[in-house]
C-alpha positions as CSV (number, residue, x, y, z in Angstrom):
1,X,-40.3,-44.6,-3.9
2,X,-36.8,-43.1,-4.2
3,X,-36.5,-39.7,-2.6
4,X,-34.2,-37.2,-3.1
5,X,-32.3,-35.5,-0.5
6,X,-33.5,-31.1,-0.1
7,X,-30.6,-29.5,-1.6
8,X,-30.4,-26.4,1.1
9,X,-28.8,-23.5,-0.5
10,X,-26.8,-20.9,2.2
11,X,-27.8,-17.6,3.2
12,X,-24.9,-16.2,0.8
13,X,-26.3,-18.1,-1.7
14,X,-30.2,-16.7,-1.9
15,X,-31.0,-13.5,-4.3
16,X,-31.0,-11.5,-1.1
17,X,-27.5,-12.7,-0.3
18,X,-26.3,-12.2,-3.8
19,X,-27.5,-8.9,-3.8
20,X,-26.2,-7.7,-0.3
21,X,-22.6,-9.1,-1.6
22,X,-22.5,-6.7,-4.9
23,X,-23.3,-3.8,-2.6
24,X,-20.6,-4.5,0.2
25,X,-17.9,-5.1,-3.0
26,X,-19.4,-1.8,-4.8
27,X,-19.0,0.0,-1.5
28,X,-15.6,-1.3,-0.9
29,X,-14.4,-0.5,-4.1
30,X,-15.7,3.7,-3.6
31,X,-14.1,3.5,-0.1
32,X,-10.9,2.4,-1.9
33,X,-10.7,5.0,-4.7
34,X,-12.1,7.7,-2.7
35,X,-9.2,7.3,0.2
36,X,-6.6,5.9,-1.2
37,X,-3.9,8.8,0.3
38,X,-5.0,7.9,3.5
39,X,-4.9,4.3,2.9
40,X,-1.5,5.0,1.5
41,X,-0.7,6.9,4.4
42,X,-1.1,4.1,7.2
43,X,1.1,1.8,5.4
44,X,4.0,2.2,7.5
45,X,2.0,2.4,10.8
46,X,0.7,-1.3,9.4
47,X,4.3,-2.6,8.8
48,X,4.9,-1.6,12.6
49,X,2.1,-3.3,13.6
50,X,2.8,-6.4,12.1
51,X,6.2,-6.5,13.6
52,X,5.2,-7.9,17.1
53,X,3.1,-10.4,15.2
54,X,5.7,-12.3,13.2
55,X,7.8,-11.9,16.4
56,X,5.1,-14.1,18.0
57,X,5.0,-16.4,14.9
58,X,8.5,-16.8,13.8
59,X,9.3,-17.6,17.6
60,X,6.7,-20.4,17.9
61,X,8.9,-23.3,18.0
62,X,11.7,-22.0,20.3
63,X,12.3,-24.7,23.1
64,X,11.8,-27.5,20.9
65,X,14.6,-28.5,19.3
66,X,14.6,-32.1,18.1
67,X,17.4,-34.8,18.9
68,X,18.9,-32.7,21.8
69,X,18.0,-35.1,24.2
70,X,15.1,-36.8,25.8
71,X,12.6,-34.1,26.6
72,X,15.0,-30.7,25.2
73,X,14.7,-29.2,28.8
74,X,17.8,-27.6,30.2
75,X,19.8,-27.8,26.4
76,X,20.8,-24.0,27.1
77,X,24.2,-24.1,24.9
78,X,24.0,-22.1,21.8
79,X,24.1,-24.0,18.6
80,X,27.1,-24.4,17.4
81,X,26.9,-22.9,13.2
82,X,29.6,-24.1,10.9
83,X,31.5,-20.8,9.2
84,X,32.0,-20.4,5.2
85,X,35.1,-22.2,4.8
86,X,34.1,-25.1,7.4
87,X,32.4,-28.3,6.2
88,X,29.9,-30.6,8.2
């Protein structure tokens, strides 16, 4: 006898979940439409806040630099960057 494997479908997946899922998106979508100055309004407060963030992530690798020596540790020189004119 061959048997087949129960095919167990997620939560998000059942009638129940289904249903709960068009309710969140059709109360989003009210939320949106109804406030939309205020959403507009919080824009620049939300570019502020993002500021720091990128900071954190653009800085990630700092300390790193590859081919500067063995381990990078004490290369403290700036980098030298060649000018318009200048080739490499």
């Amino acid at each position: 006898m061959m048997q087949h494997p129960s095919v167990e479908k997620g939560w998000l997946r059942s009638r129940a979940g289904l249903a709960l899922l068009g309710f969140l998106g059709i109360a989003a979508f009210f939320l949106v439409t109804e406030h939309r100055a205020h959403l507009w309004g919080i824009l620049p407060y939300l570019l502020l806040l993002a500021c720091p963030l990128l900071h954190l992530l653009m800085h990630r690798g700092h300390g790193r630099h590859g081919g500067h020596g063995e381990d990078g540790a004490g290369d403290t020189a700036p980098h030298a960057h060649p000018s318009k004119g200048e080739r490499t």
